[in-house]
N, C-alpha and C positions, 0 to 999 in steps of 0.2 A: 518812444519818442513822441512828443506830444506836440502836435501843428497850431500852429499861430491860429487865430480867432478868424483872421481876416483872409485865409486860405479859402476861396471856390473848390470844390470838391467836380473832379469831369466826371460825363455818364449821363445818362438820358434818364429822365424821371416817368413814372410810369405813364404817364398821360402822355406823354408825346411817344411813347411805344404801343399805347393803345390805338391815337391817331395811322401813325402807320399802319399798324396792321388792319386798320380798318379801311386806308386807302388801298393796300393788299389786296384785300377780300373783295371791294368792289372793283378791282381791277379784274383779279380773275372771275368776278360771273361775268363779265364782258366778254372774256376771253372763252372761258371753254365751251361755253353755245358754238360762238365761233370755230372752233377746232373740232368739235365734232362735227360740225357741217362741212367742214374741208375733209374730214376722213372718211362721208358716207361719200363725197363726189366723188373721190379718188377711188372708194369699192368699187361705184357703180360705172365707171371710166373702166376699172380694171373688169371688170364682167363684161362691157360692151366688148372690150378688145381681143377677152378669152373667147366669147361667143363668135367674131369675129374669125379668130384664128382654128375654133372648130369648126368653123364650114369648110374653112379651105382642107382641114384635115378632111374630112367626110369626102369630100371631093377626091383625096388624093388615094383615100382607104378605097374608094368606088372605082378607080383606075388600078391599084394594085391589087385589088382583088372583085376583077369583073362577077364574078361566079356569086360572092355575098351580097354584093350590092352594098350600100351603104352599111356604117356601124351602127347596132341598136344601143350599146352600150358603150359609156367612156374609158371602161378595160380593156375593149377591145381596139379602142385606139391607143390607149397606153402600153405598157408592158417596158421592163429595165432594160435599158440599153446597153447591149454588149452581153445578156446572156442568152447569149442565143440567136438564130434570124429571126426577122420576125415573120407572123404568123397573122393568120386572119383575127384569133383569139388575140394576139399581142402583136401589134403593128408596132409599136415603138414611135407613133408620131406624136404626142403631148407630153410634157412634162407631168413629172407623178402624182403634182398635188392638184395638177387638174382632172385626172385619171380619177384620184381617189373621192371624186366630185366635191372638193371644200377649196375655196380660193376667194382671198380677201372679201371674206364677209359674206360670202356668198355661197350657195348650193348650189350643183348644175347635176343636170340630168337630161338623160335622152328618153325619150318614150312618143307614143303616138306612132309607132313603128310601124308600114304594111308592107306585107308581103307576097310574093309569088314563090311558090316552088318549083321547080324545074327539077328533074333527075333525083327528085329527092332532096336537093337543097334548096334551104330559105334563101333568097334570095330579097333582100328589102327596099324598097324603091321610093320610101318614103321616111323622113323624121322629124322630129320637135325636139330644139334643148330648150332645156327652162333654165334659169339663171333667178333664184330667188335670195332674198336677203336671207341671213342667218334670224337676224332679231332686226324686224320691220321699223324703222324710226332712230335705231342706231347701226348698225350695220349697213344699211343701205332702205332708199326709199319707196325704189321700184324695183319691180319683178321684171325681166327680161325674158325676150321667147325668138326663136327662129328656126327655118327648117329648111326645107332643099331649095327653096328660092332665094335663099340668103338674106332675106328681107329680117330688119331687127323690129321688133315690136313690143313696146312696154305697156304693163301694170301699173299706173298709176299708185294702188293700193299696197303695191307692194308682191302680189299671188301672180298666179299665170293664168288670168286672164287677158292676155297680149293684148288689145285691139290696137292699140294708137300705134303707129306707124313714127318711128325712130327718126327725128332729120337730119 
């Protein structure tokens, strides 16, 4: 079948699919700067609130089990729920992937531990968690730090150099 002369042919010609895409493109460098910087807040929001919720754990590990004194480790506030009671070694008070120390972007750790012994047991009367970015600039910006005063303090830099004082 052979179309008349004076038929318009529909369909975008290339230049005006270059335009678009070119308005695309500048669209999205606007945008994903943007988006990552809403995903390091929301890390570093969700790290305040983890460190948060491991003081009140320490606190509760220190009341269930007088005798250890606080936990040096976050296995030992973890441990699976329902197999088993728990135990000084597995309290069953954090959820697993906080246990496993990795949580939205972030590494956590307890250390700076001291202790007395009494009867032969450690007993620890002291801790620091750190709260660090997995990868410093995407992941999150600052390093996190707190201990039995429950006081939050960041890193600017991203490491566990705490000094600034959280408001």
């Amino acid at each position: 079948m052979k179309l008349p002369k004076n038929h318009n042919e529909s369909g975008f010609t290339l230049v005006e699919l270059l335009i678009v895409m070119s308005v695309i493109l500048i669209l999205m460098t606007l945008a994903i700067p943007a988006m990552q910087s809403v995903i390091r807040r929301g890390n570093e929001t969700s790290a305040i609130a983890s460190l948060r919720m491991l003081n009140e754990m320490e606190g509760q590990y220190n009341s269930n089990y007088p005798q250890h004194g606080f936990a040096c480790a976050l296995t030992a506030l973890g441990g699976k729920v329902g197999s088993g009671p728990p135990t000084p070694e597995a309290a069953q008070l954090i959820p697993d992937d906080l246990a496993s120390g990795s949580k939205a972007g972030y590494t956590f750790s307890i250390s700076g531990c001291s202790k007395t012994t009494i009867n032969n047991i450690d007993q620890y009367n002291s801790y620091q968690i750190n709260a660090v970015p997995n990868s410093v600039g995407h992941s999150g910006n600052r390093g996190f730090c707190t201990d039995e005063n429950a006081q939050i303090r960041f890193d600017p830099k991203g490491g566990t150099n705490c000094t600034e004082l959280l408001q």
